[in-house]
Jmol script that loads the backbone (N, CA, C; Angstrom):
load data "model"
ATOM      1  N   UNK A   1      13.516 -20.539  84.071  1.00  0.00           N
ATOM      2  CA  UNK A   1      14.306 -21.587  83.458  1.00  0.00           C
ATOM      3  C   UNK A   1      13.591 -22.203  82.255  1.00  0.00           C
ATOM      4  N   UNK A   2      12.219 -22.251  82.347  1.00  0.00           N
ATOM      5  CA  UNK A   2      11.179 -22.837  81.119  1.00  0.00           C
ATOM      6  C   UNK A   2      11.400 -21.587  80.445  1.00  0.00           C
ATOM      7  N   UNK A   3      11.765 -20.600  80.228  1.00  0.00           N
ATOM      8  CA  UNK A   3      11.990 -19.399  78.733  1.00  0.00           C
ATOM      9  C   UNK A   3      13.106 -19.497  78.143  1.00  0.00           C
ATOM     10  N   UNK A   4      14.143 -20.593  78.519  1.00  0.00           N
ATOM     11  CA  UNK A   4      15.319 -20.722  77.776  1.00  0.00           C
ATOM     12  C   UNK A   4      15.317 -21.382  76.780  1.00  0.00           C
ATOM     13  N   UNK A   5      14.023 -21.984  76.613  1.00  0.00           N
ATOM     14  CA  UNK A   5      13.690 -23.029  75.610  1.00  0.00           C
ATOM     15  C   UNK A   5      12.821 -22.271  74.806  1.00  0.00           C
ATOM     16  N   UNK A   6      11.996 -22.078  74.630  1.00  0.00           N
ATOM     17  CA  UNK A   6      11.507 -21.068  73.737  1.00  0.00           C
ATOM     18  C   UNK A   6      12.058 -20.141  73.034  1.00  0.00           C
ATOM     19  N   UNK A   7      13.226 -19.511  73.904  1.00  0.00           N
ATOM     20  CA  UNK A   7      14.112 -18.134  72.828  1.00  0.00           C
ATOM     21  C   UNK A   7      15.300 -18.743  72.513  1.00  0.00           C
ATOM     22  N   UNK A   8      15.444 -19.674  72.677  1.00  0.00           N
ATOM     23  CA  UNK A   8      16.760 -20.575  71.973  1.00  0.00           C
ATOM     24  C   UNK A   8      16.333 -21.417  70.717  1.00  0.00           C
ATOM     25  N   UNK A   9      14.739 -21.912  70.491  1.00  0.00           N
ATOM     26  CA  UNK A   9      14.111 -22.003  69.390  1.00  0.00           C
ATOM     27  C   UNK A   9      14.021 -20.847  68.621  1.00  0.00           C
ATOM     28  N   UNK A  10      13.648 -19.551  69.079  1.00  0.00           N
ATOM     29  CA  UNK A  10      13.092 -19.256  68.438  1.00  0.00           C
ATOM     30  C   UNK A  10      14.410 -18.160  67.619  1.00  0.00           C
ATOM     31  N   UNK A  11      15.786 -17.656  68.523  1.00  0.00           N
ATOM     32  CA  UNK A  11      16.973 -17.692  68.205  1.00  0.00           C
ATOM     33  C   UNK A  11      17.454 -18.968  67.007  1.00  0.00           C
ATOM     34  N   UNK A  12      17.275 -20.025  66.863  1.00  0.00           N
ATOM     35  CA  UNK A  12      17.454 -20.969  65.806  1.00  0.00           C
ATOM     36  C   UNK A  12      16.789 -21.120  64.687  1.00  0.00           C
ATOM     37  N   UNK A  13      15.276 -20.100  64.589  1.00  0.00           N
ATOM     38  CA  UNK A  13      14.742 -20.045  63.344  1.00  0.00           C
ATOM     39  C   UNK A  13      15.394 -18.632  62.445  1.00  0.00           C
ATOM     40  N   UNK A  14      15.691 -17.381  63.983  1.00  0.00           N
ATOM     41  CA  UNK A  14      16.242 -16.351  63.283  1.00  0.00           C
ATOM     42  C   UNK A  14      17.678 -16.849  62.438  1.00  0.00           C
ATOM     43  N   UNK A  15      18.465 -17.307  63.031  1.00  0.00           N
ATOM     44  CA  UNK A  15      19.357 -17.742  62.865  1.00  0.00           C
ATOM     45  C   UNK A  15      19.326 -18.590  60.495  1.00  0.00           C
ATOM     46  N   UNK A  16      18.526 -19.522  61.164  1.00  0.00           N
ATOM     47  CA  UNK A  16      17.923 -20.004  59.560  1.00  0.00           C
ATOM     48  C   UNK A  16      17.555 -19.643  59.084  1.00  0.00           C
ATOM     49  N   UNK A  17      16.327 -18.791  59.046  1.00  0.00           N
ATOM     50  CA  UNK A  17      16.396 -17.782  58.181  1.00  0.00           C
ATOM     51  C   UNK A  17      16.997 -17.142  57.734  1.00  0.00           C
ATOM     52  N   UNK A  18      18.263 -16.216  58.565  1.00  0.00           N
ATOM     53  CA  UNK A  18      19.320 -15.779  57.837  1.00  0.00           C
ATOM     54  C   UNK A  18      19.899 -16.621  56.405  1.00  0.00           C
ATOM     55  N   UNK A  19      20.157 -17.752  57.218  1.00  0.00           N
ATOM     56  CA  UNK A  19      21.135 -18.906  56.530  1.00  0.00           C
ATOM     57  C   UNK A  19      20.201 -18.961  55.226  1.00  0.00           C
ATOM     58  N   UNK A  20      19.036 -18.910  54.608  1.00  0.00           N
ATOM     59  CA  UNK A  20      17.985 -19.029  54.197  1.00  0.00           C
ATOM     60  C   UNK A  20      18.090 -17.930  53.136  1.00  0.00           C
ATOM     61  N   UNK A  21      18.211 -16.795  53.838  1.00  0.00           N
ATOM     62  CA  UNK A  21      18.259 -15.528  52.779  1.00  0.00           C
ATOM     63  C   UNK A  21      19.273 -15.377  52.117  1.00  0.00           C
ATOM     64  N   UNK A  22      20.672 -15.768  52.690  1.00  0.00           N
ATOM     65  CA  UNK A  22      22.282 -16.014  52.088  1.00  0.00           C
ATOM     66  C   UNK A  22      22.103 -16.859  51.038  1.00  0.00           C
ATOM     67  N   UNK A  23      21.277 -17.806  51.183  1.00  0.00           N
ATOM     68  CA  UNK A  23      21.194 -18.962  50.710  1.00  0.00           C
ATOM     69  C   UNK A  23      19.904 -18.422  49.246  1.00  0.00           C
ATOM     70  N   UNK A  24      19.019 -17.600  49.277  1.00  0.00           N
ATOM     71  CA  UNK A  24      18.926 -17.294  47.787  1.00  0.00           C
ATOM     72  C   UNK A  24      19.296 -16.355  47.535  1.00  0.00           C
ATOM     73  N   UNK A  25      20.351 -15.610  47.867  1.00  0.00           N
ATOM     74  CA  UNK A  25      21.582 -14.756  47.496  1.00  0.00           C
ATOM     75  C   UNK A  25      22.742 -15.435  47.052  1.00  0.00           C
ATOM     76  N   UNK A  26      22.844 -17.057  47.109  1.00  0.00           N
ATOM     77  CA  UNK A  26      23.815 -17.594  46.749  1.00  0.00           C
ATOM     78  C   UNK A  26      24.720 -17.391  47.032  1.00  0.00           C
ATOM     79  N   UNK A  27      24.983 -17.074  48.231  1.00  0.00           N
ATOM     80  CA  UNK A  27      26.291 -16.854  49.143  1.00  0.00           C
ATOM     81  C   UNK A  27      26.355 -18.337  50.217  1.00  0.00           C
ATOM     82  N   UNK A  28      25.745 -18.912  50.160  1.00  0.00           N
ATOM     83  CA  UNK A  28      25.125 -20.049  51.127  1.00  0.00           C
ATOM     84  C   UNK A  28      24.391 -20.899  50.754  1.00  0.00           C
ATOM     85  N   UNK A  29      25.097 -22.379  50.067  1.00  0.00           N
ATOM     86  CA  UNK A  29      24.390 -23.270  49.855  1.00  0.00           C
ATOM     87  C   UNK A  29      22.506 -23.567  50.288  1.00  0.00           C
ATOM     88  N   UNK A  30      21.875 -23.662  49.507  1.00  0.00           N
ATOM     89  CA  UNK A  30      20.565 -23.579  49.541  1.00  0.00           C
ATOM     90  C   UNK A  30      19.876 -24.936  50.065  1.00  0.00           C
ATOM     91  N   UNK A  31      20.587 -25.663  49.646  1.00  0.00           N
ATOM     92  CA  UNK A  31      20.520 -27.135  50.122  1.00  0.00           C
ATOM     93  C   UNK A  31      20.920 -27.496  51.640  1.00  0.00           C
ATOM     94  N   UNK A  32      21.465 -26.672  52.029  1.00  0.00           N
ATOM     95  CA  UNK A  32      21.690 -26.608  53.433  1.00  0.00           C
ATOM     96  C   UNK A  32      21.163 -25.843  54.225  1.00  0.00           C
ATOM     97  N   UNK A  33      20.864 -24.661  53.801  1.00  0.00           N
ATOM     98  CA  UNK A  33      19.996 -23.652  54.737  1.00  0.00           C
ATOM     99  C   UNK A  33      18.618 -24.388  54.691  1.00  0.00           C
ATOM    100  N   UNK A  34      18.007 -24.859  53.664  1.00  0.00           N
ATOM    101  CA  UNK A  34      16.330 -25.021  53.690  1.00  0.00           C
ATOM    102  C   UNK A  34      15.982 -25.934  54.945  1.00  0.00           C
ATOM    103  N   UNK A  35      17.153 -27.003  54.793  1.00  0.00           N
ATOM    104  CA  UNK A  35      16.368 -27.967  55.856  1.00  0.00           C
ATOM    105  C   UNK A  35      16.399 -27.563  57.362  1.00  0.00           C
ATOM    106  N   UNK A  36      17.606 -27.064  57.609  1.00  0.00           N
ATOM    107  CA  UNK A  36      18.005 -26.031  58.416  1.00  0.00           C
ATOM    108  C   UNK A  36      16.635 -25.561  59.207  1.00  0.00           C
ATOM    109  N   UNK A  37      16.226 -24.313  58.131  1.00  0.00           N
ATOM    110  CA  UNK A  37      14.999 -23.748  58.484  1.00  0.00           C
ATOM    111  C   UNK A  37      13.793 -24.764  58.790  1.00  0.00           C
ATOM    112  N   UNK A  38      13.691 -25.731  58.025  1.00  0.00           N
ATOM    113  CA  UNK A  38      12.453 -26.737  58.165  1.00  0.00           C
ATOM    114  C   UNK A  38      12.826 -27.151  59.616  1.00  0.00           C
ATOM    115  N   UNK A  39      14.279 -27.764  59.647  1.00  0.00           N
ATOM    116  CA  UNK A  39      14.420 -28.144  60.966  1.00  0.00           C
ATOM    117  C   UNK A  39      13.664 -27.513  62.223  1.00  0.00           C
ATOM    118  N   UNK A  40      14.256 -26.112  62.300  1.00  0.00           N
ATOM    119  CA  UNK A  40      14.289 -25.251  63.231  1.00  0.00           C
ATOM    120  C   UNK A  40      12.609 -25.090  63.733  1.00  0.00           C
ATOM    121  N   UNK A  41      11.687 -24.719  62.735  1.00  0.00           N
ATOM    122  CA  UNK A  41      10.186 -24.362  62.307  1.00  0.00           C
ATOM    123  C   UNK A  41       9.643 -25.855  63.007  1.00  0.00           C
ATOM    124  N   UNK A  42       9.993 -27.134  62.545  1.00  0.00           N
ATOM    125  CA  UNK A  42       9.530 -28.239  63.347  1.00  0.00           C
ATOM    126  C   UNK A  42       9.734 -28.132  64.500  1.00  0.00           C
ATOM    127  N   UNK A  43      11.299 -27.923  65.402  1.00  0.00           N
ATOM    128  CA  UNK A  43      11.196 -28.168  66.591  1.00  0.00           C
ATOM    129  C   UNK A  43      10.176 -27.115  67.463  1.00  0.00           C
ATOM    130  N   UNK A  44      10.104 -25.935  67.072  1.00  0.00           N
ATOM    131  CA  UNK A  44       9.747 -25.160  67.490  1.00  0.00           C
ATOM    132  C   UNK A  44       7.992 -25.420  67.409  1.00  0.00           C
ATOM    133  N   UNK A  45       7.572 -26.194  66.616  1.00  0.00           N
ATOM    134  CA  UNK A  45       6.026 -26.396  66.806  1.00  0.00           C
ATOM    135  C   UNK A  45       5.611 -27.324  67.200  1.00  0.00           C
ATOM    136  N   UNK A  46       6.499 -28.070  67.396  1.00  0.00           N
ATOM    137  CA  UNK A  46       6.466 -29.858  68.246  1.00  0.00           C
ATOM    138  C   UNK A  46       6.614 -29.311  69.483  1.00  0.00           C
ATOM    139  N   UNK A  47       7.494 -28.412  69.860  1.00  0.00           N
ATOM    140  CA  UNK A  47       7.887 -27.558  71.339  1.00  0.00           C
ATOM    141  C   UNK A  47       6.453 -27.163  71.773  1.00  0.00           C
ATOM    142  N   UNK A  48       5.645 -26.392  71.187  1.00  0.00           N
ATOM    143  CA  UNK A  48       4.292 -26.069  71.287  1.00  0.00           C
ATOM    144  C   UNK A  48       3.269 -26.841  71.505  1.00  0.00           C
ATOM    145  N   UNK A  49       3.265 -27.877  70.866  1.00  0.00           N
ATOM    146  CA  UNK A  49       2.174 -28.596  70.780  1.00  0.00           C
ATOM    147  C   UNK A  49       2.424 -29.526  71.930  1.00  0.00           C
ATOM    148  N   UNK A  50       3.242 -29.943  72.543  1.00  0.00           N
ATOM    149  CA  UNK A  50       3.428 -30.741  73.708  1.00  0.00           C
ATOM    150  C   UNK A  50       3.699 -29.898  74.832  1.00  0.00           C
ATOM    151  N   UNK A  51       3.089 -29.011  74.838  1.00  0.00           N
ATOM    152  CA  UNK A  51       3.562 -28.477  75.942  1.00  0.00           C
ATOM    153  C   UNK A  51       2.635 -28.583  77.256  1.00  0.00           C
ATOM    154  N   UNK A  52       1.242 -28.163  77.148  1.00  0.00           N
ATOM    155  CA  UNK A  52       0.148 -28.600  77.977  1.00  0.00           C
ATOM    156  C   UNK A  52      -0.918 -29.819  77.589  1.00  0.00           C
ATOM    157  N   UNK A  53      -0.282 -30.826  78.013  1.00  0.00           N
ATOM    158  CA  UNK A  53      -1.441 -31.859  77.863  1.00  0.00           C
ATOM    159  C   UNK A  53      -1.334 -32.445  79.000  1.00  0.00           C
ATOM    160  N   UNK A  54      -2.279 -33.198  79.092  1.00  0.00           N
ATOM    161  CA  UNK A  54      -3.302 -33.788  80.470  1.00  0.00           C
ATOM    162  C   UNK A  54      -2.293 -35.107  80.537  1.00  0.00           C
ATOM    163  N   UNK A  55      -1.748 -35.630  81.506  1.00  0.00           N
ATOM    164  CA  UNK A  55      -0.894 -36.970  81.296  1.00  0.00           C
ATOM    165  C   UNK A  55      -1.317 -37.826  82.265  1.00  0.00           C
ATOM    166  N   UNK A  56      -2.627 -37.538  83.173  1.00  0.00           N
ATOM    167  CA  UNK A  56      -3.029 -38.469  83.454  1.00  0.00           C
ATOM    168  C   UNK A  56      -3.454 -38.561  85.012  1.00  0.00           C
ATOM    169  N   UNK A  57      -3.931 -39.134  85.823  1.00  0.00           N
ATOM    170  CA  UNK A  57      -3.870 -39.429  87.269  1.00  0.00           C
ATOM    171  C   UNK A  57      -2.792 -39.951  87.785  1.00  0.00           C
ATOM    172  N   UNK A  58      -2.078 -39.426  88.243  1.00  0.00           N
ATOM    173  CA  UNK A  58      -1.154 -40.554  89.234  1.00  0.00           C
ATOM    174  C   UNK A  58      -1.135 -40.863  90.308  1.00  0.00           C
TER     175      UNK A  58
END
end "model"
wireframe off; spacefill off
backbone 0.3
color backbone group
């Protein structure tokens, strides 16, 4: 159930990128694909970076 999150990120960068490559083919606003991709590339390394940390004694 924890790998549905990872290939659904990582499905959302393929995804932008596409949108990305249309997009300096000028078939696809460029202004919309970039952030898109930035989007996608952030969640996906914020996903990473929180993934194992120490949260404490309880």
């Amino acid at each position: 159930m924890k790998a549905i999150i990872p290939i659904s990120l990582l499905l959302c960068i393929l995804v932008a990128f596409f949108l990305n490559i249309l997009g300096l083919m000028r078939i696809f606003p460029i202004y919309i694909s970039s952030p898109l991709l930035f989007l996608a590339l952030f969640l996906f390394l914020s996903f990473l970076n929180n993934r194992k940390k120490f949260k404490g004694f309880h």
